[in-house]
N, CA and C atoms as an extended XYZ file, in Angstrom:
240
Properties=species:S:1:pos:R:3:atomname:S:1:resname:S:1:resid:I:1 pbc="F F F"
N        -3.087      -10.097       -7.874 N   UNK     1
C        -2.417       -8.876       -8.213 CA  UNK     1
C        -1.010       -9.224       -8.681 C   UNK     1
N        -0.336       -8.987      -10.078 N   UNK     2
C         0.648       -9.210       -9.928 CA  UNK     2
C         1.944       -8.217       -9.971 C   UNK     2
N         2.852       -9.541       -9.263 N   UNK     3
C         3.985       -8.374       -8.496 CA  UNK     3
C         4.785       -7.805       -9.198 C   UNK     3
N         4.446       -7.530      -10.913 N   UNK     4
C         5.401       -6.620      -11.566 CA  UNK     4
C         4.574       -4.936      -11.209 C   UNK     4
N         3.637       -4.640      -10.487 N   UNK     5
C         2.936       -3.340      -10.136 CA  UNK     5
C         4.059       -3.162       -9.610 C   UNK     5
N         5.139       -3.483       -9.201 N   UNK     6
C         5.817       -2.564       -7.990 CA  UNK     6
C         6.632       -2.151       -8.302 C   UNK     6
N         7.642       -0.873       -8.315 N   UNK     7
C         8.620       -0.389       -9.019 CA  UNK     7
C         9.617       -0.593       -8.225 C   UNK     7
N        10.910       -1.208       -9.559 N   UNK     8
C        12.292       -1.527       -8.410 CA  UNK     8
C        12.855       -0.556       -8.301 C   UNK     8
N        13.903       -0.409       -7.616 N   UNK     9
C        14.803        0.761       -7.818 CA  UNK     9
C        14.825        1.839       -6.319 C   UNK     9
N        13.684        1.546       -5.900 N   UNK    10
C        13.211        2.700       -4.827 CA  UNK    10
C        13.782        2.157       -3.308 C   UNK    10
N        14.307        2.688       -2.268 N   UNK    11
C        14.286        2.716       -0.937 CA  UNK    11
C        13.614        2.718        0.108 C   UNK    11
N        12.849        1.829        0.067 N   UNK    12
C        11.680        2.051        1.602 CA  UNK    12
C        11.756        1.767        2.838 C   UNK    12
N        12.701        1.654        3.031 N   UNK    13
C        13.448        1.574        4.183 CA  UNK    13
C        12.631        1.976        5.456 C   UNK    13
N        12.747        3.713        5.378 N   UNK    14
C        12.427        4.907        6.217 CA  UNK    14
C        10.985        4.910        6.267 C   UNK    14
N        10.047        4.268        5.140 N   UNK    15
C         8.897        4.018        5.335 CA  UNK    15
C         7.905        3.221        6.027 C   UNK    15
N         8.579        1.954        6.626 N   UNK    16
C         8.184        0.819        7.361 CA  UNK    16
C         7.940        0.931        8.638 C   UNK    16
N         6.541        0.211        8.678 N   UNK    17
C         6.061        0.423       10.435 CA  UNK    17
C         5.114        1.736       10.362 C   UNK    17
N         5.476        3.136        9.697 N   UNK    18
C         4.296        3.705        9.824 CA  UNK    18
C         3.147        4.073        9.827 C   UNK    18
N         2.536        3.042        9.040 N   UNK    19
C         1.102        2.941        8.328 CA  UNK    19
C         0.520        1.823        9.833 C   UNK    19
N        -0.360        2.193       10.181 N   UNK    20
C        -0.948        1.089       11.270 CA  UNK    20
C        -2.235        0.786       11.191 C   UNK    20
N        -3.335       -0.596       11.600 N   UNK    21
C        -4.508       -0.761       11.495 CA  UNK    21
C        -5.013        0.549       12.031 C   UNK    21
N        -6.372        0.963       11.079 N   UNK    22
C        -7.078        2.224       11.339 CA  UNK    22
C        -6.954        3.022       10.815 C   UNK    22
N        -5.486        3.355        9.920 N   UNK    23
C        -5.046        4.741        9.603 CA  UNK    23
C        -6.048        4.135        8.040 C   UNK    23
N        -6.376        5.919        8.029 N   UNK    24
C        -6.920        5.855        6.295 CA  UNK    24
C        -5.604        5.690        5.226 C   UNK    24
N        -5.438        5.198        4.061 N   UNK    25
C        -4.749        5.613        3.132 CA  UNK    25
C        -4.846        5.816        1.695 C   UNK    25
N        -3.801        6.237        1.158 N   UNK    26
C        -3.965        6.082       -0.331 CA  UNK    26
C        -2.958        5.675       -0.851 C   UNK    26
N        -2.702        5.498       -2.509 N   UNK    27
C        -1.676        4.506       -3.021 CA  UNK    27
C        -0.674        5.788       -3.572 C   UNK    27
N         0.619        5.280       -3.223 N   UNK    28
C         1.775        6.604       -3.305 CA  UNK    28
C         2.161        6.237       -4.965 C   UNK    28
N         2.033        7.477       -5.644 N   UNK    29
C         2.594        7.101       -6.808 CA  UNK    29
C         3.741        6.996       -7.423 C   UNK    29
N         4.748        7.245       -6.200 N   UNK    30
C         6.240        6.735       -6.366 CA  UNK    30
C         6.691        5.497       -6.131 C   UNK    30
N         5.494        4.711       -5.576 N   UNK    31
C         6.230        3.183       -4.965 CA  UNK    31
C         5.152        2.647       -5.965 C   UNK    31
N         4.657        2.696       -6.694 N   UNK    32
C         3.540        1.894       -7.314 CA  UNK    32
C         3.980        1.980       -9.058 C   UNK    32
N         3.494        0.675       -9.400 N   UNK    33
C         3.347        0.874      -10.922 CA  UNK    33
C         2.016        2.029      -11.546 C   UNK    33
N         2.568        2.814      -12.500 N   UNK    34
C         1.938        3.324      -13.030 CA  UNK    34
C         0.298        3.213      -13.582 C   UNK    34
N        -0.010        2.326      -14.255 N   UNK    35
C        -1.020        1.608      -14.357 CA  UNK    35
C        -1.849        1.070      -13.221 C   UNK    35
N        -1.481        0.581      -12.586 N   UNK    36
C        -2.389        0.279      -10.924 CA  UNK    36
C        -2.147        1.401      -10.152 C   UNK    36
N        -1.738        2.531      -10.534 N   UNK    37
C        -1.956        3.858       -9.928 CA  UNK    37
C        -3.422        4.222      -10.626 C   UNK    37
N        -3.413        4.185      -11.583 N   UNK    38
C        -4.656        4.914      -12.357 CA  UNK    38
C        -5.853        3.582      -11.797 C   UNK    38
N        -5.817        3.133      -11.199 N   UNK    39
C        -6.648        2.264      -11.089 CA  UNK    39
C        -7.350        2.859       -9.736 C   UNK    39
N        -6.477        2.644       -8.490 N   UNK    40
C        -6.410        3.121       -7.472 CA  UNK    40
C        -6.628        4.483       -6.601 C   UNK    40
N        -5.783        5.200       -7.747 N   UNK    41
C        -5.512        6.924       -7.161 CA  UNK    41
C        -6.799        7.962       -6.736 C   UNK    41
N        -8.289        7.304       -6.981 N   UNK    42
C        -9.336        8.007       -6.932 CA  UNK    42
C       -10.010        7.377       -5.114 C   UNK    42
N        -9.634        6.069       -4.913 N   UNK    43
C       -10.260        5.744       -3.650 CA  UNK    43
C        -9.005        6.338       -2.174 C   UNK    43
N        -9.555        5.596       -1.557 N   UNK    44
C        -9.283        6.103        0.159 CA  UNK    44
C        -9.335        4.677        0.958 C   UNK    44
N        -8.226        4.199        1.414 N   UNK    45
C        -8.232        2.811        2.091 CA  UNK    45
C        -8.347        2.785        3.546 C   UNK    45
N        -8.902        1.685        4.307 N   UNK    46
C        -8.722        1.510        5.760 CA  UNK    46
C        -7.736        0.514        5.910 C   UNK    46
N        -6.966        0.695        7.018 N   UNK    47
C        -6.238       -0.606        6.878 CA  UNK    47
C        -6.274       -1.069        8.328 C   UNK    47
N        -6.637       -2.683        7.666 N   UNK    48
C        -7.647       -3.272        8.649 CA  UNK    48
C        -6.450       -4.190        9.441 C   UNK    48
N        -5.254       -4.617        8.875 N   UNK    49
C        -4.173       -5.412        9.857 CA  UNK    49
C        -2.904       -5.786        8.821 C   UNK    49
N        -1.888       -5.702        9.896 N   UNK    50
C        -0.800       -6.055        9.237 CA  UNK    50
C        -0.367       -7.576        8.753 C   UNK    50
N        -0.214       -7.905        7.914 N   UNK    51
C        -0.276       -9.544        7.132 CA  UNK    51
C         1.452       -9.887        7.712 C   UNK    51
N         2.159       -9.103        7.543 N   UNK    52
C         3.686       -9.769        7.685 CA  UNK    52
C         4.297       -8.487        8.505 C   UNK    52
N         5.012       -8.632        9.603 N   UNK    53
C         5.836       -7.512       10.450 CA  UNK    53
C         7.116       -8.145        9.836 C   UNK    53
N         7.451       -9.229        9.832 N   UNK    54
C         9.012       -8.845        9.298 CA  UNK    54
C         9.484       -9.157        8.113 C   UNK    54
N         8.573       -8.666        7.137 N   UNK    55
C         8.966       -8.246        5.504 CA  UNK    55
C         9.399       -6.678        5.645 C   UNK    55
N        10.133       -6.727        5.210 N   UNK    56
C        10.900       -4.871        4.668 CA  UNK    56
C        10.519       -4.648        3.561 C   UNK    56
N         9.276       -3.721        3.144 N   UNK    57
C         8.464       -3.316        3.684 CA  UNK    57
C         7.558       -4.248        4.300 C   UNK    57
N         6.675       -3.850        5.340 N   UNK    58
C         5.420       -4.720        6.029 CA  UNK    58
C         4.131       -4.495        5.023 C   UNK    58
N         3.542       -5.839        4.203 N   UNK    59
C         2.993       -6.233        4.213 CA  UNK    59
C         1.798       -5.894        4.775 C   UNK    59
N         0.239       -5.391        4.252 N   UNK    60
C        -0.704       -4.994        5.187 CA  UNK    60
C        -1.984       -5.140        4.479 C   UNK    60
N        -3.302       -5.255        4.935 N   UNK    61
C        -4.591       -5.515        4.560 CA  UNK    61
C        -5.099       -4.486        3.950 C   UNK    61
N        -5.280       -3.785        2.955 N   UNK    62
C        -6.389       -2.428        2.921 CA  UNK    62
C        -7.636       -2.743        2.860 C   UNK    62
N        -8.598       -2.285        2.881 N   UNK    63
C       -10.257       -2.305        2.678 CA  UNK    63
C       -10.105       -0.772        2.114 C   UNK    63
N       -10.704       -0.923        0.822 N   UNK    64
C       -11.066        0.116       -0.370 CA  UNK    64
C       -12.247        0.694       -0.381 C   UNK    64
N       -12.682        2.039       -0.303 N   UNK    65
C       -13.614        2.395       -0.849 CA  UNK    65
C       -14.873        1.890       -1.977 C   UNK    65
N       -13.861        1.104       -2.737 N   UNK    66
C       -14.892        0.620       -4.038 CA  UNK    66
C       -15.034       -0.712       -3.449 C   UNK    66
N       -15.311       -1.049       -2.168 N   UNK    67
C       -14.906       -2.773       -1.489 CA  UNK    67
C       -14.380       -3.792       -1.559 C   UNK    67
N       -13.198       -3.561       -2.230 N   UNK    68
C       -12.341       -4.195       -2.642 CA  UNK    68
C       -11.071       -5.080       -1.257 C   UNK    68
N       -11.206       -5.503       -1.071 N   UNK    69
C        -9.725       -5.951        0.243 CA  UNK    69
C        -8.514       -6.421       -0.250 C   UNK    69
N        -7.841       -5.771        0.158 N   UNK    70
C        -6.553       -6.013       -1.044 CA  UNK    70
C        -5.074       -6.333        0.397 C   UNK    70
N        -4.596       -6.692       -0.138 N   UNK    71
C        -3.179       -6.927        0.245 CA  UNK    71
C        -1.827       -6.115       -0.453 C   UNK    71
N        -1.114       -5.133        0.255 N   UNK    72
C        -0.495       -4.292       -0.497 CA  UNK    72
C         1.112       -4.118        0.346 C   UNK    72
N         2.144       -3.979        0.137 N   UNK    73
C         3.128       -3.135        0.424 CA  UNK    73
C         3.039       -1.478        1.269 C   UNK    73
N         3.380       -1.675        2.531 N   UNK    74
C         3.318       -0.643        3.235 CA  UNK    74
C         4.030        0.976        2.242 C   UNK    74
N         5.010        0.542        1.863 N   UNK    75
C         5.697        1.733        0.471 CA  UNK    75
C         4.635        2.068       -0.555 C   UNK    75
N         3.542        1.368       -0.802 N   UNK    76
C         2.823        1.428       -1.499 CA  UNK    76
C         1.816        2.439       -0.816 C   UNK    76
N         1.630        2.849       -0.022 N   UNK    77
C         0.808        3.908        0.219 CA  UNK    77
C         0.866        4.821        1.445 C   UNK    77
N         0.589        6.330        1.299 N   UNK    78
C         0.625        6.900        2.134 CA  UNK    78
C        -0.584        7.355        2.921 C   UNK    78
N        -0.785        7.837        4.253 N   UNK    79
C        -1.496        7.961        5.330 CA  UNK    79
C        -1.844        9.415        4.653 C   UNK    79
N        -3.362        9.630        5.093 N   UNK    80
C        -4.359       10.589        4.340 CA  UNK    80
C        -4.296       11.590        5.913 C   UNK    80
């Protein structure tokens, strides 16, 4: 995946830590590149474990609907 999907500019500060293994999610289309939004924006993720606790944002596993397992930015998606 590469890491120009992610848009600079944004604050995620206030977002970190809330997403936890179990919670469903989806991909927020304010923290995401445009294009891997349209990719994304139709499934529903599980997230199966956190990869890094002390990256700002945390770092986390999804498992995709379309079965995909991905590795994503906690800013990158919100809880369904």
């Amino acid at each position: 995946m590469p890491a120009n999907r992610i848009r600079d500019g944004c604050n995620s500060s206030n977002r970190t830590y809330r997403i936890r293994p179990g919670d469903l999610v989806v991909v927020n289309k304010d923290f995401i590149d445009e294009s891997y939004y349209k990719q994304l924006k139709d499934f529903t993720g599980l997230v199966t474990q956190h990869i890094k606790h002390n990256e700002m944002p945390a770092l986390i596993e999804v498992f995709w609907t379309d079965g995909v397992v991905e590795k994503m930015y906690e800013d990158e998606l919100d809880k369904v």
